[in-house]
N, C-alpha and C positions, 0 to 999 in steps of 0.2 A: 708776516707777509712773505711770499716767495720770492726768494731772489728774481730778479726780473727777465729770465730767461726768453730770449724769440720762441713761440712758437709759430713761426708761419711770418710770412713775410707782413709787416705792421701788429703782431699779435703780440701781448704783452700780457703777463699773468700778474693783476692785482690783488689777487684773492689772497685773503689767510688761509692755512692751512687748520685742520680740526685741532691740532696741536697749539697752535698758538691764540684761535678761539678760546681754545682752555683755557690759555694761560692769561689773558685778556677779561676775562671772567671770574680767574680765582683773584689777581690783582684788583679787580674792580668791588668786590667783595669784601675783603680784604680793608680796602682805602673805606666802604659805608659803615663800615659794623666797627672798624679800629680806630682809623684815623679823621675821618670828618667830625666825630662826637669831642675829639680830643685837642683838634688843631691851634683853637683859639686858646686852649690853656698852655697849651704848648709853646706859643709864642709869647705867653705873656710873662711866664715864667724862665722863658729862655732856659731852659733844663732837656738834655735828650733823651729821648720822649724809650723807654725801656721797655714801655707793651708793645712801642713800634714793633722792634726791633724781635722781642718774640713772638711778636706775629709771623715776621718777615722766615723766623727760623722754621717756626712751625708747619709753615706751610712751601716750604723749597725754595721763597723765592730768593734767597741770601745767593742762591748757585745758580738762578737764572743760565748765568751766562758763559759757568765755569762747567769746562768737558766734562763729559759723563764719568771718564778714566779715574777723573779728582773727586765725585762724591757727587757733583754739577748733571742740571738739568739737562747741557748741552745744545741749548736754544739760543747760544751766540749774543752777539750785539745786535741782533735785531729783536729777540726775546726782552733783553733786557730796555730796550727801547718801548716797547708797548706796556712793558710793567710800568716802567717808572714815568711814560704817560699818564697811565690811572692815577695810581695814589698824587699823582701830582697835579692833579684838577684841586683833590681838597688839603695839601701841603706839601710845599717845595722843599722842606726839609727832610719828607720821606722819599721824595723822589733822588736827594742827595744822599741820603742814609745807603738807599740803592745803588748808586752811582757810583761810592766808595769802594763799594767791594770788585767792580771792575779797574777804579782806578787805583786800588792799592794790589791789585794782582796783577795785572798786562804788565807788568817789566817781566814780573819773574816767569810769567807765560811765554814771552817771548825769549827771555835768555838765562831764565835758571835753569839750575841741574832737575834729575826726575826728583830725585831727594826734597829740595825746597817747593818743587811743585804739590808733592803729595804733603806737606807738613802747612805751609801758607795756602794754596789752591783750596787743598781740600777742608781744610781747618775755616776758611771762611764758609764754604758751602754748607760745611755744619752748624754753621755760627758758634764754634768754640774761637776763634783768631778773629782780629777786627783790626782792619790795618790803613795807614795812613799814608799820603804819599808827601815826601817831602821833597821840595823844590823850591819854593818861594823864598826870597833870601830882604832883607831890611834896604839890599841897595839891587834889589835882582829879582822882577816882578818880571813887567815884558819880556825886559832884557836877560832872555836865559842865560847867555854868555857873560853874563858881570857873576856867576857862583862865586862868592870865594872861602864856602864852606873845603876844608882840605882834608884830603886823606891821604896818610904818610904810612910806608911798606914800612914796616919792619918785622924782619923775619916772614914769620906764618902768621902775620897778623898785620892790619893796620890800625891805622889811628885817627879818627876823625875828630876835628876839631872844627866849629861853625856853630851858626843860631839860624833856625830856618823861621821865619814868618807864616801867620794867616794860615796855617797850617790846618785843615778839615778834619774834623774828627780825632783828632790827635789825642785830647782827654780821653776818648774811650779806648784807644788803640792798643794794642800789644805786640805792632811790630810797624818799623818804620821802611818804607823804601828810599833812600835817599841819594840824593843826586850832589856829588863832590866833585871836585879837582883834585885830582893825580900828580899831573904834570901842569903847573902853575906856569912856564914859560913856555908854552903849545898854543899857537895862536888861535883865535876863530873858535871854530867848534870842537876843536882835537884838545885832547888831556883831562877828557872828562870818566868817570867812572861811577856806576852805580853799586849799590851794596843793599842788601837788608837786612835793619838792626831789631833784632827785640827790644823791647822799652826796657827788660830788665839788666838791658848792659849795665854795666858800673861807667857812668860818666854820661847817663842819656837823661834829661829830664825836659817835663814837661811844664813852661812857665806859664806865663799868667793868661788868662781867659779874656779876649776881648770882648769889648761892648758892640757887639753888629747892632745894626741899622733892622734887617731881616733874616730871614733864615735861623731864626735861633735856636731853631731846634737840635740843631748841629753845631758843639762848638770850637772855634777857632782859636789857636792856645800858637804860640811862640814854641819850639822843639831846641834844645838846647844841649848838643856834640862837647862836652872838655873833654877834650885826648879819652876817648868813647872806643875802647882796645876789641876788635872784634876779627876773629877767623878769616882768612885769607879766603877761604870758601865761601864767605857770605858773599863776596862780590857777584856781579852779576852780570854776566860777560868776559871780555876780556877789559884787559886794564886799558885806560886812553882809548876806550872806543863805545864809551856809554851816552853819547849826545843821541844818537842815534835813535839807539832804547829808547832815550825820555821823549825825542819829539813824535816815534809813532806811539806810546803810549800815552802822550796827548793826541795826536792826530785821531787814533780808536777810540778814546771815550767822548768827541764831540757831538757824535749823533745825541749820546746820551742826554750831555749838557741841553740840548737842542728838544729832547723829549722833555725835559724837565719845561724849558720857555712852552713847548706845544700845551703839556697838561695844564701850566698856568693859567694861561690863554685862554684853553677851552673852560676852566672850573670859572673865569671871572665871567666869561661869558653869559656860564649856566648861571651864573650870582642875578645877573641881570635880567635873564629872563624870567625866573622865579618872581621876583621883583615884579616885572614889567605886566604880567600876566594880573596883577593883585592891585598894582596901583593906577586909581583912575583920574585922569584929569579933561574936565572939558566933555566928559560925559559917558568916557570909553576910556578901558583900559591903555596905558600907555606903550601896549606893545604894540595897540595899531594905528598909529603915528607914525607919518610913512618918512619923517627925518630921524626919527629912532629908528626904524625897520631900516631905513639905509645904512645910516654908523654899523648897525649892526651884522649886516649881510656885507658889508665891506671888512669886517673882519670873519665872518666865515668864510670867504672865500680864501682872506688870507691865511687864516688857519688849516685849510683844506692844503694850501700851497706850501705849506711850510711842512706839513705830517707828507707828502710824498717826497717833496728833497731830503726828509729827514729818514723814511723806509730806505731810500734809495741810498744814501749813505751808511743807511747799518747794512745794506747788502753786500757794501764792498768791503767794508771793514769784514763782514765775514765771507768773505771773497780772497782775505786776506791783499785787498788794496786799500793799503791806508800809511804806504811810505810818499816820500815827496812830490811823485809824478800823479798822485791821485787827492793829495792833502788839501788843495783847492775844492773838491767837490767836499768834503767834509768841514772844511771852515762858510762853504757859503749856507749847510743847515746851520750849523750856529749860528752864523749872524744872522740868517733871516728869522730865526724861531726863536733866538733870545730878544731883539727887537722889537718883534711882535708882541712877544708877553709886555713889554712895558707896555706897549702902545695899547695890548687889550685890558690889561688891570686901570690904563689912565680911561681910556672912554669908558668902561666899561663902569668907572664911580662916574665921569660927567653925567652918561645918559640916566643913572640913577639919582642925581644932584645932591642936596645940600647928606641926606640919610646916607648914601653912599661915606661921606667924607668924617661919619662918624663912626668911631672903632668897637660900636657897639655892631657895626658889620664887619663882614671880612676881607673887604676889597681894600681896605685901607693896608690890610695886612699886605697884601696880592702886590700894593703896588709899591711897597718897602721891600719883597720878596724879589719880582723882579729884577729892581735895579743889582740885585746882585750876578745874575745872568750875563749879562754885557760883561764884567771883570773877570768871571771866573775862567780858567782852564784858555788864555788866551783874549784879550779883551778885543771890541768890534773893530778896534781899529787894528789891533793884529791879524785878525780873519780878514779885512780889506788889501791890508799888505800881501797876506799871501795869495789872494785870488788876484791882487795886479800884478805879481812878480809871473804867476802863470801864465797872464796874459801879454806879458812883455815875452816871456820865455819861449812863447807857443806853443804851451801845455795846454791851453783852453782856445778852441776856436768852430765854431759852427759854418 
């Protein structure tokens, strides 16, 4: 979709561009022939899913998002929004597979050298690098500010020492971006620094594989810093000033997050209507039963609402607004489009009843998938905080 530019006083351009048609088309593509045939084995096996993944290579969409300069499509966070729409109708662990390669590269997008941009940037675009973002800490989820992963200067090199949690993708990764403290006695948000570690450092490993709930197809592994000796040059930034970094490269991949809730949404929907269309009760198909047809058109609508707050927020991220004064408008698509995904994958087995609720279908899947939406990358009750602090602030006002 095009940035939302005036033309003409009330004119407002919603159209896709033949470029992102494309691209709309090849991801959708893509999701029928790759990942819908595979999904259910995917989660059952909790293994990540390696045709994805060469699909994803083979066909550009690894660089979506990443500048043309780097190897990358150059189709921004709004390209990357309508990819990981698709394949995320028929599983959220590919829309996450997606999702990673913006959020293991926007630090270094934003504050590495051209050096690490061409070697990380471009190496995921190729799908040779697959990288991991580390932040979550055992005592340090919401609360960004409790890190007490540390990195100690010495010389031309530092020293990280910490254990990062819940960590995405981490088993497959080969380079971590992580998020330390510098300066341990820097109050608030000051004394923080980023760095990015190759997994082959001496002293980086990767512990144990959690048991999730959903989303297996991606998995969550503990990342574990002993005095982890790496080049004064991996940092990323300057030193005590990488809070920054991390919270617009979460504030930038929310629309995302938000695309992944949107394609949910829409896939448990379509589960339903396939459904609705084939099963008859009472004499006629159950899709014309006007308290089914209501549930149902009350989440289209919401889904319609939730895919333009969610454009509209990757407009600004690639607007390049998506620092504090604009972070409100990108946490309110998350909350409303990861929300929604719960609320469409739960009605969405009700109106199909007792069949819905058994895991020989896939909305069971849909509705374990979900709930991971709400936690990730900020949870619903962190995007409420920041749209009320805006509203206190009087950064948001009509």
């Amino acid at each position: 979709m095009r940035p939302m530019q005036s033309q003409g006083v009330g004119q407002l351009n919603f159209h896709f561009t033949p470029e992102q048609e494309a691209l709309i088309g090849l991801a959708r593509q893509v999701a029928k022939d790759v990942i819908a045939p595979r999904a259910a084995e995917v989660d059952e096996k909790g293994e990540y899913p390696e045709d994805y993944f060469q699909a994803f290579r083979e066909t550009g969409l690894l660089g979506v998002a990443i500048p043309e300069q780097y190897g990358g499509a150059g189709l921004g966070c709004t390209g990357l929004v309508l990819a990981v729409e698709e394949v995320a109708k028929y599983d959220c662990s590919a829309g996450l597979m997606l999702l990673l390669t913006r959020l293991s590269t926007m630090s270094i997008l934003l504050a590495g050298t051209e050096e690490q941009k061409k070697e990380y940037l471009g190496g995921t675009a190729a799908g040779r690098r697959r990288g991991a973002f580390c932040l979550s800490e055992p005592d340090a989820g919401s609360d960004t500010q409790a890190i007490r992963t540390r990195a100690v200067r010495k010389g031309d090199e530092y020293v990280i020492t910490g254990t990062k949690n819940w960590i995405s993708g981490a088993a497959v990764a080969d380079f971590f971006v992580v998020a330390t403290k510098t300066d341990p006695e820097a109050p608030g948000s000051k004394g923080y620094s980023v760095f990015v570690v190759d997994r082959d450092t001496p002293g980086v490993t990767v512990g144990r594989k959690e048991k999730k709930m959903g989303v297996r197809g991606v998995p969550v592994n503990q990342v574990i810093f002993e005095e982890a000796r790496v080049p004064a040059t991996s940092r990323l930034g300057e030193e005590n000033k990488g809070f920054r970094i991390i919270m617009e490269t979460l504030n930038s991949v929310r629309p995302v997050v938000a695309a992944r809730g949107i394609g949910l949404a829409e896939g448990a929907l379509m589960i339903w209507l396939d459904y609705a269309h084939q099963r008859h009760t009472f004499g006629r198909p159950i899709v014309e039963h006007q308290g089914l047809q209501w549930m149902a058109a009350e989440l289209a609508a919401e889904i319609e609402a939730a895919r333009l707050l969610t454009y509209r927020a990757a407009a600004l991220v690639d607007e390049g607004k998506f620092g504090k004064e604009y972070a409100h408008f990108l946490s309110m698509a998350k909350l409303k489009a990861t929300e929604l995904a719960v609320k469409a994958a739960n009605d969405s087995l009700q109106m199909m009843g007792a069949v819905g609720y058994m895991e020989d279908y896939p909305l069971a899947r849909y509705v374990r998938d979900a709930r991971q939406l709400t936690i990730v990358e900020g949870t619903s009750q962190i995007q409420k905080t920041i749209i009320g602090r805006a509203l206190a602030d009087g950064l948001l006002k009509w």
